[in-house]
C-alpha positions in Angstrom: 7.2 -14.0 -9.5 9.0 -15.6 -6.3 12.5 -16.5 -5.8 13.5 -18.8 -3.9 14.7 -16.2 -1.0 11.5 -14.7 -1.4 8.4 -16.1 0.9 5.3 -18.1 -1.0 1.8 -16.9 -0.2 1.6 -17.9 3.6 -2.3 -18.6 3.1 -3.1 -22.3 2.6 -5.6 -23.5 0.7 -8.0 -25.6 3.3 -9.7 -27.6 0.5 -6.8 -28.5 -1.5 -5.0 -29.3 1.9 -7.7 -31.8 2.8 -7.7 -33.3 -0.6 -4.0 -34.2 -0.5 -4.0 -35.1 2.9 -7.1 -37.4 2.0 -5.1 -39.6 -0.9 -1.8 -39.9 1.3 -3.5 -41.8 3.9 -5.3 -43.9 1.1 -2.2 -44.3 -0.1 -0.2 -44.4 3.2 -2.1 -47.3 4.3 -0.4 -50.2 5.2 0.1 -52.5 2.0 -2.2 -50.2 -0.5 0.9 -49.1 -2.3 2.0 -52.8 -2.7 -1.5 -53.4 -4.2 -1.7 -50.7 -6.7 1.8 -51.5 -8.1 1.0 -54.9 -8.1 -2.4 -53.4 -10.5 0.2 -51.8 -12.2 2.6 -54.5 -13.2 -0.5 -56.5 -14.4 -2.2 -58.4 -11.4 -6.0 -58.7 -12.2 -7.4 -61.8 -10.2 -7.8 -62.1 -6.3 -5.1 -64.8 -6.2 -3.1 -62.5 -8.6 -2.4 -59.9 -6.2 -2.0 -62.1 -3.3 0.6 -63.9 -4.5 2.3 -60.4 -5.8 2.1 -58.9 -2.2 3.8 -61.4 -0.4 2.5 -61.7 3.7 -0.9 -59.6 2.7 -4.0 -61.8 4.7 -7.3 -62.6 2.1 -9.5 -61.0 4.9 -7.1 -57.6 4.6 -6.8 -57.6 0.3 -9.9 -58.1 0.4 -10.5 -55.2 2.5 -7.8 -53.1 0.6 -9.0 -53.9 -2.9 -12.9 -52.2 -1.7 -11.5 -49.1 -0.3 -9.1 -48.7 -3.5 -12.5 -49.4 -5.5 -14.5 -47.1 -3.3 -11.7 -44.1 -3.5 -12.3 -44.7 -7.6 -8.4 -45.8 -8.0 -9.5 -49.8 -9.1 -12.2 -51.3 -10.9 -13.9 -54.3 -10.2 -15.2 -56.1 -12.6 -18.0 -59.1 -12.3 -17.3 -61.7 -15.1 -20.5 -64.0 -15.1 -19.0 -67.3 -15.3 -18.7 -70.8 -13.6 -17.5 -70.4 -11.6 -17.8 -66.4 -11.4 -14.7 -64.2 -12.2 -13.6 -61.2 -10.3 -11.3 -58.8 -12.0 -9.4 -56.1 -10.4 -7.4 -53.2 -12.2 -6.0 -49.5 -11.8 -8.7 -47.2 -13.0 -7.4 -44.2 -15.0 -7.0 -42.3 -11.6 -5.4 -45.3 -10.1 -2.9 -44.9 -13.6 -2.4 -41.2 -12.8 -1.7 -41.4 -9.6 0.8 -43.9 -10.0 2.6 -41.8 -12.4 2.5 -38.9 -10.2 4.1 -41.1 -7.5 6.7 -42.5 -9.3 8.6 -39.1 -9.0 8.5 -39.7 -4.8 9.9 -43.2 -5.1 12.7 -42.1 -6.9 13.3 -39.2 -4.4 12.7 -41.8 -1.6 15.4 -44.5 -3.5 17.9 -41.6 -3.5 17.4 -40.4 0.1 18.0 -44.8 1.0 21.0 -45.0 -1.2 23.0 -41.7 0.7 22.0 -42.8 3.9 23.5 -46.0 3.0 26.8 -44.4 2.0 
């Protein structure tokens, strides 16, 4: 058992440090957390997201929403239609790891608000 005076395990874990670096640059990327909470708050179409993530090019969601697809945090769905339909949502990873973040954008709203005071 550690207390807090006490140190932690100096060793780091190389694969596990790797891994979490990995998802905070996905996520770190310039408008990919707009994207995901637009999935979040419902967004499923192309025009869906860009209107959601205001300033956001086609050329650059489109780029976003493959990467997000490729990292296995959105599915993309093929709707065989006419004209076809492409549909866009969180995977359950994409779910997850928006839940796990939501803990840092209220640490992050804090830190803003006693700055501002």
């Amino acid at each position: 058992m550690t207390t807090a005076s006490q140190p932690r395990d100096p060793m780091i874990h190389e694969p596990s440090c790797r891994s979490f670096q990995n998802i905070m640059e996905t996520v770190g990327r310039r408008w990919t957390s707009a994207i995901l909470l637009a999935g979040q708050r419902g967004a499923r179409r192309f025009g869906e997201y860009r209107l959601s993530v205001p300033g956001i090019s086609d050329r650059l969601l489109a780029q976003r929403l493959k990467e997000l697809e490729a990292e296995g945090l959105m599915v993309r769905t093929v709707i065989p239609t006419t004209p076809v339909q492409v549909r866009y949502e969180l995977s359950p990873d994409g779910e997850e790891l928006m839940r796990l973040l939501q803990p840092l954008v209220e640490w992050g709203h804090r830190r803003a608000t006693a700055a501002a005071s």
